[in-house]
MARRONU-883334 format. One line per 10 residues: number of its first residue (from 1); for each residue x, y, z of C-alpha. Coordinates in pm, whole numbers. Each point is the difference from the previous one (the first is absolute). Example, Ala and Ser with C-alpha at 12.3 -4.5 7.8 and 13.67 -1.06 7.14 Angstrom:
2
1	1230 -450 780; 137 344 -66 $
END
This chain:
505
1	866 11145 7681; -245 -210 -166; 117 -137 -343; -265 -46 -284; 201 -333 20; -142 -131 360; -345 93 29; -85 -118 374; -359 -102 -110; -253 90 -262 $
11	-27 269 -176; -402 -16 89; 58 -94 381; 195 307 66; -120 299 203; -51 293 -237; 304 174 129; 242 -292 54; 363 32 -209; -153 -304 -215 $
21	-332 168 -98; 239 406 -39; 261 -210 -210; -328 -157 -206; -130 275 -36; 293 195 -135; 107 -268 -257; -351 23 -87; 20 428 -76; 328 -31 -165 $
31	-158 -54 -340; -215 310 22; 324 206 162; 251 -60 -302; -280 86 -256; -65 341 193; 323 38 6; 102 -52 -379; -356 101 -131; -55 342 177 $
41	285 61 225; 277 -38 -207; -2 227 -376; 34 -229 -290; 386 47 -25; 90 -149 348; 98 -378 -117; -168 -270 212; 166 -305 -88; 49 -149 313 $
51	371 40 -55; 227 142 308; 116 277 -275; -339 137 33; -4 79 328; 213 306 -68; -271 149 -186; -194 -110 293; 206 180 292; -2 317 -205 $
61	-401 -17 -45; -22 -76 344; 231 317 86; -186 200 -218; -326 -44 105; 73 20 350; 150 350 -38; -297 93 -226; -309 -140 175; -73 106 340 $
71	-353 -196 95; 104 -278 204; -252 -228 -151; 142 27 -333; 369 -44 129; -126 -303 164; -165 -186 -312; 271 57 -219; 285 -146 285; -279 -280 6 $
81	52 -71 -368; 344 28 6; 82 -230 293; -174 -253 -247; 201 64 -274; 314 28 195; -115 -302 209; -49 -248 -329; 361 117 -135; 195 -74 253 $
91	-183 -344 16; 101 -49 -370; 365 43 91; 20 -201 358; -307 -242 -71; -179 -47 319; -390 103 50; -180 287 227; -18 -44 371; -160 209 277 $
101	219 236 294; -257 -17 302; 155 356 123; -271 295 31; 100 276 -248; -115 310 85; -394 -128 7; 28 -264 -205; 33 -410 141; 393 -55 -133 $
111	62 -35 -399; 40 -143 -264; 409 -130 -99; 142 -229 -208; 175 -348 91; 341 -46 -252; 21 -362 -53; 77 -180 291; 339 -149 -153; 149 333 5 $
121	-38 64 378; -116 340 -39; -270 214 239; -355 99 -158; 41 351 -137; -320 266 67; -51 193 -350; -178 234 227; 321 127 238; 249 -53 -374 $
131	-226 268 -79; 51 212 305; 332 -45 -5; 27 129 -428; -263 278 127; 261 110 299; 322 -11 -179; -100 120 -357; 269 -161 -164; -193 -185 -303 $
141	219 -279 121; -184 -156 261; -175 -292 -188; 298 -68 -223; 232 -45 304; -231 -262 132; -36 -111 -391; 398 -81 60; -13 -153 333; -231 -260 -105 $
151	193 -53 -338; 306 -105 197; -172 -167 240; -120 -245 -281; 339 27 -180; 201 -96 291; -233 -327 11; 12 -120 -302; 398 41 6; -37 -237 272 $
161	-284 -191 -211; 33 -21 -321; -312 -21 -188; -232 132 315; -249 272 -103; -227 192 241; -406 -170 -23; -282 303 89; -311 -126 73; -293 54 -176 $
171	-183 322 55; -356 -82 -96; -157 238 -317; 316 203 -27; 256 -289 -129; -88 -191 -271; -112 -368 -22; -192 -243 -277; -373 89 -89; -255 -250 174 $
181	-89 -284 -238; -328 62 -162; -316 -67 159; -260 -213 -248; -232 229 52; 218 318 -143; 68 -254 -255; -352 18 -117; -107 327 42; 315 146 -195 $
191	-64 -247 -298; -419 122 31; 133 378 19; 239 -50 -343; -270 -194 -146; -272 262 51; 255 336 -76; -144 76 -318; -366 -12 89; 79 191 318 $
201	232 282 -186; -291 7 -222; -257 53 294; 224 260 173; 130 203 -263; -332 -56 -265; 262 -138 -216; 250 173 -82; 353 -130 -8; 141 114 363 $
211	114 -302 194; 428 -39 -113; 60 45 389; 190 311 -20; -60 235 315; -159 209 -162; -293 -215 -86; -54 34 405; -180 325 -52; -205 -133 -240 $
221	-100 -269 257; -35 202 305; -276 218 -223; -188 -300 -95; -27 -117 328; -77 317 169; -307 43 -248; -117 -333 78; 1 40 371; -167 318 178 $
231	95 -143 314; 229 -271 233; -316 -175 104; -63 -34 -378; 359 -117 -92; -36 -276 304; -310 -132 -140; 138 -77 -364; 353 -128 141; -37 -372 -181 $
241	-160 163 -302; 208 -76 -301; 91 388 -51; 110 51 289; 167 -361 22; 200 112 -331; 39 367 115; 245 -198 269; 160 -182 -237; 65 260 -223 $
251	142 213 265; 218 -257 150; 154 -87 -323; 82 348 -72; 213 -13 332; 143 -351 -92; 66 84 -362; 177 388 79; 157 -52 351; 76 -407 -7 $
261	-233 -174 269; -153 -282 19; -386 -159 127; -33 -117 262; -270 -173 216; -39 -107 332; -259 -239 100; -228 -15 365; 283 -173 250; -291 -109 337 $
271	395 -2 160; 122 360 -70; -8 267 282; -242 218 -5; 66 297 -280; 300 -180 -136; -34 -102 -353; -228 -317 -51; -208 162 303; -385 74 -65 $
281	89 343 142; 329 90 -253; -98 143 -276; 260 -193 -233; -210 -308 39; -192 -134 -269; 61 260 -241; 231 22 -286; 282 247 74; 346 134 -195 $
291	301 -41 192; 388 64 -24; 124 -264 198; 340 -32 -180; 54 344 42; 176 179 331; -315 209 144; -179 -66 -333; -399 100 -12; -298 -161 35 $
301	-346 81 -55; -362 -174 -49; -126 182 -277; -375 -65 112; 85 232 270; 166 272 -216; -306 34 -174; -244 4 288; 269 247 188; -109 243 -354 $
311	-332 113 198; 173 22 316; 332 195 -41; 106 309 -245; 242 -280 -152; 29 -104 -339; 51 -316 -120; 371 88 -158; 122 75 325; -8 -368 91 $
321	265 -62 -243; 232 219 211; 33 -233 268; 123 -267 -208; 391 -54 -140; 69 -69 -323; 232 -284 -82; 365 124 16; 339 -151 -153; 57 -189 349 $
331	-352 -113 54; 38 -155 -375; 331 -162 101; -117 -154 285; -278 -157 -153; 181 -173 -301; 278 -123 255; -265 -166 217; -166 -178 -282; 354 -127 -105 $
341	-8 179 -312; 305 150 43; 307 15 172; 29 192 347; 366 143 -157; -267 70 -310; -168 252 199; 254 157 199; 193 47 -285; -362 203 -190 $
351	-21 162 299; 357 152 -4; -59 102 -292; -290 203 81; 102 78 362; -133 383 -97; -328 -93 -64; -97 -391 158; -233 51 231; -172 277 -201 $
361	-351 -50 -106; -52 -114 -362; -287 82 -227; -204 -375 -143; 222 63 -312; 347 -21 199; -92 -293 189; -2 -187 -323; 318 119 -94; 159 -75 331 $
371	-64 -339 -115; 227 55 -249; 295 157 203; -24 -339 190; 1 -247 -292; -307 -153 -2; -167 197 -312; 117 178 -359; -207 276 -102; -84 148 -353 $
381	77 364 -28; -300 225 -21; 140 323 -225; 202 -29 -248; 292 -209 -150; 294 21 -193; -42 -329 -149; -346 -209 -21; 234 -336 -82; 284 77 217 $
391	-268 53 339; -158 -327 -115; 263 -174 -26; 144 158 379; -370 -99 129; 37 -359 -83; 363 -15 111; -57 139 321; -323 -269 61; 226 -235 -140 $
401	228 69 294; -303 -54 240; -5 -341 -68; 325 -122 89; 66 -194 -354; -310 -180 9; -94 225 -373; 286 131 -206; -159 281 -250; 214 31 -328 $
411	-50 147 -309; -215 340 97; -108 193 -305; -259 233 -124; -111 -94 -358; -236 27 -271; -250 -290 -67; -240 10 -327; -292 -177 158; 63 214 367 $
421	208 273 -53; 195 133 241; 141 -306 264; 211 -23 224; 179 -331 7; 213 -206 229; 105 -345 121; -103 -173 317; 226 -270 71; 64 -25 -376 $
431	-381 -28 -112; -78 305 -192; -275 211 144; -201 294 -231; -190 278 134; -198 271 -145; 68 349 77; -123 351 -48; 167 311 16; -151 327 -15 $
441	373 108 -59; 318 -108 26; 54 162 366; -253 -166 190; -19 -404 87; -286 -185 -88; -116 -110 411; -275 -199 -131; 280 -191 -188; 199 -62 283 $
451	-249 -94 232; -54 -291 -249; 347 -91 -61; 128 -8 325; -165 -341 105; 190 -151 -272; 252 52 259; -111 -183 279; 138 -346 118; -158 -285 -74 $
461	-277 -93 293; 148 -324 66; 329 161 60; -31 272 148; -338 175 143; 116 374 -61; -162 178 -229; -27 406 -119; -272 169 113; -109 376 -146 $
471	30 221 308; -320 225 57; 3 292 194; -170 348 53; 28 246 -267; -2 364 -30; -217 122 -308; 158 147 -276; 351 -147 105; 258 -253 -193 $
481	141 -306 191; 201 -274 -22; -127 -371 -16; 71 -265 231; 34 -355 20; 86 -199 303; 124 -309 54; -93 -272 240; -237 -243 60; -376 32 62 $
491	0 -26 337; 322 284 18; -231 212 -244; -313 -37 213; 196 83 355; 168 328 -156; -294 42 -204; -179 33 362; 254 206 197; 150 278 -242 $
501	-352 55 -184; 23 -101 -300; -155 -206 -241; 180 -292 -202; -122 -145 -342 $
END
């Protein structure tokens, strides 16, 4: 056995087929195996949460198809995929990292297994013969019996040490980590794409009113670029030029803004190996990408090769979106516990709540409101009310609330005034504040109103750096939402702002 743990040597000095370089170069598939698996092997109903519940779906689809499909190379991809999956659960529950069994099976140099952490005292498992074995006894049982095993293994443990949890090892692109910090120069060319968006929309789309990043608008783009480039050869030679410069921005922050990613940028290392990123020869280097790096398996993509794949493949440029994951519930969660803007028993506690649905994908507009569910933003309801004074009034408590008693809000009411007429009017730490409204009628808030108002509830700077920030996201046309208003502090703003695609003002 050869644990991903105690590599003998370099990954670089190793002979193409030593267990090193076979374990490398496994860890190094596994991202491309679960997204088979979940994107085209597996129907949208099979859940692929990581979670050892899921491998019962799993068994059965692997049953299933074997009785069903009878070419041997289709068999083998999909028990390829699955030994991934199954492979990364079973980590989750034992800890422990990927290793490498140096027995030949059938014509292959040994396989791939996983290592349970070494405080449990427990030999590698091979996904591959756990697969076998489910195949042979057709039980549906297979996985969850070794689901059990490891569960009391780890139970039996920590009755012995209290407090001890199983540590996995990071699986590179498939478990999620923090975004690299951002490179200067994506600095600059982001703030010279935003700056130029309007004359660029208005070059690409003669001016008409297109760019408000919905997928959609992709179409729109992949036409305008198509009829500006006959050929590749043509669409290499204008790579700097400013339309096609912005045609990458554009595209990228359609990804960023409807799936949650983030830029990234990795500059010329003279130090990395040869093809790895930083490498002359990777094409990551020196080129602004989107990423999902806080996302398990999330996509990434450089969307100057997207477009320049458009006069090379049948492909259009919506499909790219399909290999990215939407922010979920969990991935939310996460986030705001890392930052320290909430409690970990915060989250789980969200999270319970929604066990149904956590790790489901959510549309831009959900994302915001997850922010909600986990305390760190109010929202104004979109439709319409039973009360305009009584919604105000719960608004302002609930931001109230937010700020931990640093503003008290008394004395909410929705008046009359003979120079302004209709106000609403309130008290901010017993200093009366007046502001203008307008109601179309008395079912629908006044947004504009609220959006002004609700900085009259922020801390004082010197005090306390948190402030509320309007929440913009993606929006469907034709379609009523809810506002929302986070609170935090710039820097807080700016990171989720980043990661979950939105925008804050």
């Amino acid at each position: 056995m050869v644990p991903e743990t105690q590599p003998e040597t370099q990954p670089g000095t190793q002979p193409e087929s030593s267990p090193q370089q076979l374990l490398q170069q496994w860890i190094g598939d596994l991202p491309y195996q679960l997204l088979l698996l979940e994107k085209v092997l597996l129907g949208r109903s099979t859940p692929f949460d990581y979670s050892p519940e899921s491998l019962e779906t799993l068994e059965a689809r692997l049953l299933e198809h074997h009785d069903s499909v009878q070419e041997p190379e289709k068999r083998a991809e999909f028990v390829e995929s699955a030994m991934a999956y199954l492979g990364e659960v079973l980590l989750g529950i034992a800890g422990g990292g990927w290793g490498w069994n140096t027995r030949p099976v059938d014509d292959r140099p040994g396989q791939p297994v996983v290592w349970p952490d070494p405080d449990l005292e427990l030999s590698p498992i091979a996904p591959r013969l756990l697969i076998a074995h489910a195949l042979r006894v057709r039980t549906g049982t297979a996985f969850a019996h070794e689901v059990e095993r490891l569960r009391e293994a780890v139970s039996a443990l920590q009755d012995e040490v209290p407090g001890w949890k199983p540590v996995k090892q990071h699986t590179p692109r498939v478990d999620p980590t923090v975004p690299m910090p951002e490179d200067p120069v994506l600095t600059a060319w982001l703030a010279e794409r935003r700056k130029s968006l309007s004359a660029w929309a208005k070059d690409a789309f003669n001016g008409a009113w297109r760019w408000h990043f919905h997928p959609d608008t992709l179409d729109w783009l992949e036409t305008v670029v198509r009829q500006r480039f006959a050929t590749v050869e043509e669409f290499d030679a204008a790579q700097e030029d400013p339309f096609v410069q912005g045609a990458c921005w554009y595209l990228g922050e359609v990804i960023r803004r409807v799936k949650g990613a983030v830029w990234q940028y990795i500059p010329f290392d003279p130090d990395a190996e040869p093809g790895a990123p930083g490498s002359r020869e990777s094409p990551w280097t020196e080129v602004p990408f989107v990423d999902q790096p806080d996302k398990r398996v999330g996509g990434a993509a450089i969307p100057l090769g997207c477009l320049r794949e458009l006069f090379l493949t049948e492909e259009s440029l919506r499909d790219v979106l399909i290999w990215f994951r939407a922010s979920s519930y969990a991935q939310v969660g996460a986030l705001l516990a890392r930052m320290g803007m909430v409690s970990q028993e915060k989250v789980d506690s969200v999270l319970d709540e929604y066990a149904d649905f956590a790790h489901n994908e959510l549309p831009p507009h959900e994302v915001a409101s997850a922010l909600k569910e986990f305390g760190v933003a109010v929202s104004a309801h979109g439709d319409d009310v039973d009360d305009l004074e009584e919604s105000y009034a719960g608004i302002l408590a609930e931001a109230e609330a937010l700020t931990d008693g640093a503003v008290t809000i008394t004395d909410v009411q929705l008046r009359t005034d003979e120079k302004l007429g209709e106000v609403l009017e309130f008290k901010r730490n017993g200093v009366v504040v007046i502001q203008q409204t307008e109601h179309e009628s008395d079912d629908y808030l006044d947004h504009m109103a609220i959006m002004e108002f609700i900085g009259h509830v922020d801390p004082d700077p010197d005090d306390d750096p948190r402030r509320f920030h309007l929440v913009q996201f993606v929006r469907r046309r034709e379609s009523n939402y809810d506002s929302y208003f986070l609170f935090a502090t710039p820097d807080q703003a700016t990171a989720l702002e980043k990661q979950l695609g939105l925008e804050m003002r």
